[in-house]
TORBA-793119 format. One record per residue (C-alpha): x, z, y. Coordinates in pm, whole numbers. Layout:
@x->X | z->Z | y->Y $
...
end
This chain:
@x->-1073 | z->2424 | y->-1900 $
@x->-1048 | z->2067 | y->-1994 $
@x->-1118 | z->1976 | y->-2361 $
@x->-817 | z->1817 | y->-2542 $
@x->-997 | z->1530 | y->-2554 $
@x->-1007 | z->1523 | y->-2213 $
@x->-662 | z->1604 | y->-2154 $
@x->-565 | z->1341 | y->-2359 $
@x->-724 | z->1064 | y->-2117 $
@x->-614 | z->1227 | y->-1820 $
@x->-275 | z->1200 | y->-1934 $
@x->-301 | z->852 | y->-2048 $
@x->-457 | z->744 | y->-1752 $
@x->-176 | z->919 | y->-1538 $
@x->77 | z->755 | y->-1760 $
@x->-86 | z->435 | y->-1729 $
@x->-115 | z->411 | y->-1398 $
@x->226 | z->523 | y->-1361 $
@x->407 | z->261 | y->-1526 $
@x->174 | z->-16 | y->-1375 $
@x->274 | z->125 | y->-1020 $
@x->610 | z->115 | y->-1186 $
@x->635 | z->-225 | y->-1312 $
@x->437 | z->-330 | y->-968 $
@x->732 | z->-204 | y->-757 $
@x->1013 | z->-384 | y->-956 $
@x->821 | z->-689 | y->-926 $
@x->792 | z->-676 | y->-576 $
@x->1131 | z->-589 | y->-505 $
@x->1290 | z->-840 | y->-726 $
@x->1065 | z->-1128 | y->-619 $
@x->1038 | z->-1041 | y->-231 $
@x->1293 | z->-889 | y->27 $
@x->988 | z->-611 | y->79 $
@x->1030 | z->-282 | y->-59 $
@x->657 | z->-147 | y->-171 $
@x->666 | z->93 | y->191 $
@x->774 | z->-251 | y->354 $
@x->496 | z->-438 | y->175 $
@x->184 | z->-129 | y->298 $
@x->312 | z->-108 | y->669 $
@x->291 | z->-488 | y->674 $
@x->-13 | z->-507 | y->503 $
@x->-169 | z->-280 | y->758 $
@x->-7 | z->-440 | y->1047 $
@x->-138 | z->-815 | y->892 $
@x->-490 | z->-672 | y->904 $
@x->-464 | z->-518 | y->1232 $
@x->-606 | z->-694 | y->1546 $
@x->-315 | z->-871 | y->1727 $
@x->-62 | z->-752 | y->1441 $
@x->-27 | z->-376 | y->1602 $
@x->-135 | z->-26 | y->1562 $
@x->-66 | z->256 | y->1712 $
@x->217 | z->454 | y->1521 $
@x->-17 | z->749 | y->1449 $
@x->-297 | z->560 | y->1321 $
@x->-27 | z->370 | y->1106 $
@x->67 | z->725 | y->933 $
@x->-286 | z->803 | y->900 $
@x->-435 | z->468 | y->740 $
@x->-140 | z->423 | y->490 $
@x->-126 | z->823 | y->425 $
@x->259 | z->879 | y->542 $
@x->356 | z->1163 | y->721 $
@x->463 | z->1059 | y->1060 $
@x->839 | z->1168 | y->1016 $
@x->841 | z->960 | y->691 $
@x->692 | z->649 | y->897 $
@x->916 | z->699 | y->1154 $
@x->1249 | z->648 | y->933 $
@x->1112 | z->365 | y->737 $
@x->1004 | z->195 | y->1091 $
@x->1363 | z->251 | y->1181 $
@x->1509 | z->45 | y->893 $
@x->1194 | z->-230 | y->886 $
@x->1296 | z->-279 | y->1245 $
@x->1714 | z->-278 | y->1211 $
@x->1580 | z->-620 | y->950 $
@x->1365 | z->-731 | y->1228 $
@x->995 | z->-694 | y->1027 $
@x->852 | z->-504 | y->1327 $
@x->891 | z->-395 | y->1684 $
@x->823 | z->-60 | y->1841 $
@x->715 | z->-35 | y->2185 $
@x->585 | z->225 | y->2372 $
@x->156 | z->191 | y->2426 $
@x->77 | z->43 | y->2780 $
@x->-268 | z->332 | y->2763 $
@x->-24 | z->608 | y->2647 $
@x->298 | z->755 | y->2752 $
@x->355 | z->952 | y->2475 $
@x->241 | z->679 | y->2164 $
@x->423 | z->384 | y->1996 $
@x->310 | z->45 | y->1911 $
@x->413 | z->-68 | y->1584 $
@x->380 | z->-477 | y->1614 $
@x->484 | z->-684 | y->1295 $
@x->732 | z->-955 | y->1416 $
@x->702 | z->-1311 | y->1291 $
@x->967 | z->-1252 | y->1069 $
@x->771 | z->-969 | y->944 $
@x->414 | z->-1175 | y->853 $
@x->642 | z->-1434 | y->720 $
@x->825 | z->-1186 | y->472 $
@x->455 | z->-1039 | y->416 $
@x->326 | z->-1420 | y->319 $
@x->600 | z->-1506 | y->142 $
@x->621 | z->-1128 | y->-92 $
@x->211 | z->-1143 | y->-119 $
@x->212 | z->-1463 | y->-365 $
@x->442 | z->-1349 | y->-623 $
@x->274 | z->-973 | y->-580 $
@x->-61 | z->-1081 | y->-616 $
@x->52 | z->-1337 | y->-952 $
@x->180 | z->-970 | y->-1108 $
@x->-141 | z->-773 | y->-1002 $
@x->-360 | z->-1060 | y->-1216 $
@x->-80 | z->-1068 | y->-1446 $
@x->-52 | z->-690 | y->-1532 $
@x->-391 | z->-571 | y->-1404 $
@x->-656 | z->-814 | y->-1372 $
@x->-574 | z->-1018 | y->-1693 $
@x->-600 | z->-694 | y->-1924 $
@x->-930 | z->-644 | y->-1850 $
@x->-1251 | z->-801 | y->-1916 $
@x->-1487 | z->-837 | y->-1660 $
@x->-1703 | z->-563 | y->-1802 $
@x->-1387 | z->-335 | y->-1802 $
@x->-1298 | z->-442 | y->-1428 $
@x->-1672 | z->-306 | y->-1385 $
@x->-1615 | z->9 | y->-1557 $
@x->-1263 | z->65 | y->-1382 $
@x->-1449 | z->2 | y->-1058 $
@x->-1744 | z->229 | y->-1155 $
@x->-1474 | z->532 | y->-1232 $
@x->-1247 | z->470 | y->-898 $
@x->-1581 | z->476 | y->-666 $
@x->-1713 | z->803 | y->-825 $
@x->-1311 | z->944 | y->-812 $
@x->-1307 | z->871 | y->-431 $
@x->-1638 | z->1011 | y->-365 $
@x->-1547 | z->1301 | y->-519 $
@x->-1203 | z->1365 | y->-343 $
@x->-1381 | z->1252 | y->-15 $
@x->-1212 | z->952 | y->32 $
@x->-1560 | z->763 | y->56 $
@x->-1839 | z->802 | y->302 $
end
């Protein structure tokens, strides 16, 4: 069993991370028209070669199920962030294609989310810490697998 001690920073990490993700999401919402599942897909999508994935490998990179990506596709594309169309290889599988609309809401939400990510992350830390905090998420992803 863990040690108090060590219950006592899991929990305050937990917390911690909580409220940043917390105070992350209001600040995108109230500075952007994204909501934070607007602001991943897109984020995907902006990286992706010629703005488009397929649907499945959408689900899979930004670790959605595929009936939860599915809805919020439906409402991103009702506000005209994205298109779905069905894959030219593929019968059966979906493009997801970021509109221009959609990299232009994704450009214009990034500044003001990136000012609060130095503001409440990056800023708090020295660069020793940011070391440290890098140190501790590499060994946490190679231990949940999440790292080659």
């Amino acid at each position: 069993m863990p040690t108090r001690e060590q219950l006592r920073i899991w929990r305050e990490y937990i917390e911690t991370a909580e409220t940043l993700r917390t105070r992350l999401t209001g600040r995108l919402q109230s500075e952007s028209s994204l909501s934070p599942g607007d602001y991943q897909v897109l984020l995907a999508l902006t990286e992706a070669d010629q703005h488009k994935m397929r649907s499945s490998e959408l689900a899979t990179h930004i670790g959605w199920e595929r009936s939860r990506l599915s809805h919020h596709l439906g409402r991103m594309e009702r506000r005209e962030l994205i298109q779905r169309v069905a894959c030219a290889d593929d019968v059966h599988g979906i493009d997801v294609i970021a509109t221009d609309s959609g990299r232009e809401a994704f450009r214009a939400g990034s500044v003001p989310h990136l000012r609060a990510v130095r503001e409440l992350f990056v800023d708090a830390l020295t660069p020793e810490q940011f070391a440290e905090v890098d140190d501790v998420t590499t060994s946490l992803r190679r231990h949940l697998g999440l790292e080659p």
